[in-house]
C-alpha positions as CSV (number, residue, x, y, z in Angstrom):
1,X,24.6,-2.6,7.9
2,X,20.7,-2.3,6.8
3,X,20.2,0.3,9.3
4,X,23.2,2.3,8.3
5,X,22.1,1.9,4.8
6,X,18.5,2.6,5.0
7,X,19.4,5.8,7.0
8,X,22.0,7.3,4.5
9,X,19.6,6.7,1.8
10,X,16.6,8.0,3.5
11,X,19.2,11.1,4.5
12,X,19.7,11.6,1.3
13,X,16.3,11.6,0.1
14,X,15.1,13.9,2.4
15,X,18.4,16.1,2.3
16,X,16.4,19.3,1.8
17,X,16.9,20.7,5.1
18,X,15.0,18.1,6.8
19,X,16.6,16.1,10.1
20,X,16.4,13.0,9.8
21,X,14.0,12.3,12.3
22,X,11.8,14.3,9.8
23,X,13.0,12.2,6.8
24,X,11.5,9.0,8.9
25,X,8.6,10.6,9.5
26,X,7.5,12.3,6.2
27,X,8.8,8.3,4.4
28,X,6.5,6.7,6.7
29,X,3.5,9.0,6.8
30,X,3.6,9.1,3.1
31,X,3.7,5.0,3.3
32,X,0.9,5.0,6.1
33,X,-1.5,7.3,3.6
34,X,-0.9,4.9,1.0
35,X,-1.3,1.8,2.3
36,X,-2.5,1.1,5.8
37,X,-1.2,-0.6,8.1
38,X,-2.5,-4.4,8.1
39,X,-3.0,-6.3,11.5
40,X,-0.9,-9.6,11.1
41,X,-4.0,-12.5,11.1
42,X,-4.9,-10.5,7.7
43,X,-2.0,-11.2,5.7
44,X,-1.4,-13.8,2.4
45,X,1.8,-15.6,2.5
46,X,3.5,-15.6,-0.1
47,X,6.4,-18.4,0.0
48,X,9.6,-18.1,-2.6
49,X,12.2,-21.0,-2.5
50,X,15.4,-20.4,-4.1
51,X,17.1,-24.0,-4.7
52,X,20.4,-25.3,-6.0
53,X,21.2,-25.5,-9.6
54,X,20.6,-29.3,-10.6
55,X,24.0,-29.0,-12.5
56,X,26.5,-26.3,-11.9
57,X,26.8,-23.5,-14.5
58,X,22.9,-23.7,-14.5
59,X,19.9,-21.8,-13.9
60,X,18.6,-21.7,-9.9
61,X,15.1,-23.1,-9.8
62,X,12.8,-20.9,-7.8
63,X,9.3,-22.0,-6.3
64,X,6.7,-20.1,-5.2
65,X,3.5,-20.6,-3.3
66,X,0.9,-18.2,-2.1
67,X,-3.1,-17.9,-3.1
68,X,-2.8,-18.6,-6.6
69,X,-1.3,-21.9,-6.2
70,X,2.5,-23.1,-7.2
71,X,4.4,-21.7,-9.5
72,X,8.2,-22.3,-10.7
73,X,10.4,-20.4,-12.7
74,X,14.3,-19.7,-12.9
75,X,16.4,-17.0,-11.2
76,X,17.4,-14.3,-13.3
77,X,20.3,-13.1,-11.5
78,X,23.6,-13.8,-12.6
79,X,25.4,-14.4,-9.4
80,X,29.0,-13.9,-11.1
81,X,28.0,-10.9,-12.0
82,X,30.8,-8.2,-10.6
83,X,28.9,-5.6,-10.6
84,X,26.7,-7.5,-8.4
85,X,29.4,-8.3,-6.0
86,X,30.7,-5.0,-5.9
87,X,27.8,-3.2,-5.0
88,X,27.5,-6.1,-1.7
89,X,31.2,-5.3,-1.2
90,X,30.4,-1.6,-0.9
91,X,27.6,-2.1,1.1
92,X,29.6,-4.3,3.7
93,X,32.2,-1.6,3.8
94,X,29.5,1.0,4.9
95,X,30.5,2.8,1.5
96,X,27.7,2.6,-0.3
97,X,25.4,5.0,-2.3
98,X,21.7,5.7,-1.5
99,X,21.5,5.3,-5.3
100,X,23.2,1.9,-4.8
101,X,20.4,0.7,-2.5
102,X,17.5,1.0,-4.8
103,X,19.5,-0.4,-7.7
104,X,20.6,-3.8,-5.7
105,X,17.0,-4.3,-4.6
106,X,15.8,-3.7,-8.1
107,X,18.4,-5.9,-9.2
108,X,17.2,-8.9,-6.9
109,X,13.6,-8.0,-7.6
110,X,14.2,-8.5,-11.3
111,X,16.0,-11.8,-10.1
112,X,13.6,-13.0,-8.4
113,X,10.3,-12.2,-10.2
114,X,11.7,-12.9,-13.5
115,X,10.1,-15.6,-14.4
116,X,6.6,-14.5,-15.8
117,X,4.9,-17.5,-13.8
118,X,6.4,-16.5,-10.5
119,X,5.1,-12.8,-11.2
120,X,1.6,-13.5,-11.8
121,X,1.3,-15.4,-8.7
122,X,2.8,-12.7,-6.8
123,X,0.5,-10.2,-8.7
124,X,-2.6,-12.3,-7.6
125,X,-1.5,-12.8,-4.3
126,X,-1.2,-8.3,-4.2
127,X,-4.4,-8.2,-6.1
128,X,-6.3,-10.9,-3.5
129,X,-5.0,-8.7,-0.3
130,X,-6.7,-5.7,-1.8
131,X,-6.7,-2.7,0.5
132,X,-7.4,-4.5,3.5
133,X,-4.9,-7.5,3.7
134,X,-0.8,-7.5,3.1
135,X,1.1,-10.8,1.4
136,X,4.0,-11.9,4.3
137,X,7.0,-12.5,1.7
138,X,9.3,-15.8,3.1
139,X,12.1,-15.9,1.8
140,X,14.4,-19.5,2.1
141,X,17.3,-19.3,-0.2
142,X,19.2,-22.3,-0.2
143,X,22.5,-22.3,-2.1
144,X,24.8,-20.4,0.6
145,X,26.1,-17.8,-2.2
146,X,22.9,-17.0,-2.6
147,X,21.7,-16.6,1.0
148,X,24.9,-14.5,0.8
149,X,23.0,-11.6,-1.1
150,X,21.6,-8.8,1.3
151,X,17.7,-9.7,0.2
152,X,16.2,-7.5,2.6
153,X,16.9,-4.7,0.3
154,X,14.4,-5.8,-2.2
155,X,12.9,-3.2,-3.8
156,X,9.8,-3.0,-6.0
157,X,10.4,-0.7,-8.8
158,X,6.8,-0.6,-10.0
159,X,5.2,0.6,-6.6
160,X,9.0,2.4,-5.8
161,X,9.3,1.0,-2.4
162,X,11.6,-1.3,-0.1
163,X,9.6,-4.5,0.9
164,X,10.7,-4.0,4.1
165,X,10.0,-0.5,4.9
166,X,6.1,-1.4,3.7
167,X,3.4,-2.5,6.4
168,X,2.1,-4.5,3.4
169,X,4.8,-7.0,2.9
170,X,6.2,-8.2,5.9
């Protein structure tokens, strides 16, 4: 499913005549001359954990550690949110939208970094690796509907790219 995904949306990126062997190559060039490519002992881990609601019908804690130390927030993604739900239905059925793809990962994104704690850590964790180093993102999202969520389409709206597609953030 994420490769069928991340090749219609990259098709239709690049649908100006280009193949899309070209499309691949003009998305990663244009990622390579921004940000090098990072060997892996010169990367910052950066560690999110996603937990269980203490009670249900509340917020999921979410913990993060990386340079800056621990930080804690809340997830701020409503999970029975249709929309949501719809948009991971569409994406199972290998009917989705390029359109779609950046707007799920932005939605997760603004999930998980919305707490203002858990931002600034991930900020100083990107601002510690500088130009030389990357932050490893690791993921471990307990509560199964959750771990449900396709969250290798996160996408960060401020530097417009996947996470995944980025030698920076393994």
């Amino acid at each position: 499913i994420y490769e069928y995904s991340l090749r219609a949306y990259l098709e239709s990126v690049c649908a100006q005549g280009g193949m899309l062997s070209d499309a691949v190559a003009q998305a990663v060039g244009q990622t390579a001359a921004s940000l090098s490519a990072v060997e892996p002992r010169y990367y910052i881990d950066f560690h999110v954990r996603v937990l269980a609601p203490p009670d249900p019908g509340q917020p999921h804690p979410v913990m993060a550690d990386g340079w800056a130390g621990l930080g804690t927030g809340q997830l701020g993604l409503d999970v029975s949110d249709p929309a949501l739900w719809a948009c991971v239905d569409r994406l199972r059925q290998l009917r989705i939208a390029p359109d779609d793809l950046r707007d799920l990962g932005t939605i997760l994104w603004q999930g998980l970094f919305a707490s203002p704690d858990i931002a600034r850590r991930w900020a100083a964790c990107q601002a510690e690796a500088g130009s030389d180093r990357g932050v490893r993102i690791k993921l471990e999202i307990d509560p199964p509907e959750l771990a449900a969520l396709p969250w290798e389409y996160l996408y960060d709206p401020e530097r417009q790219t996947f996470l995944a597609l980025s030698p920076r953030t393994p």
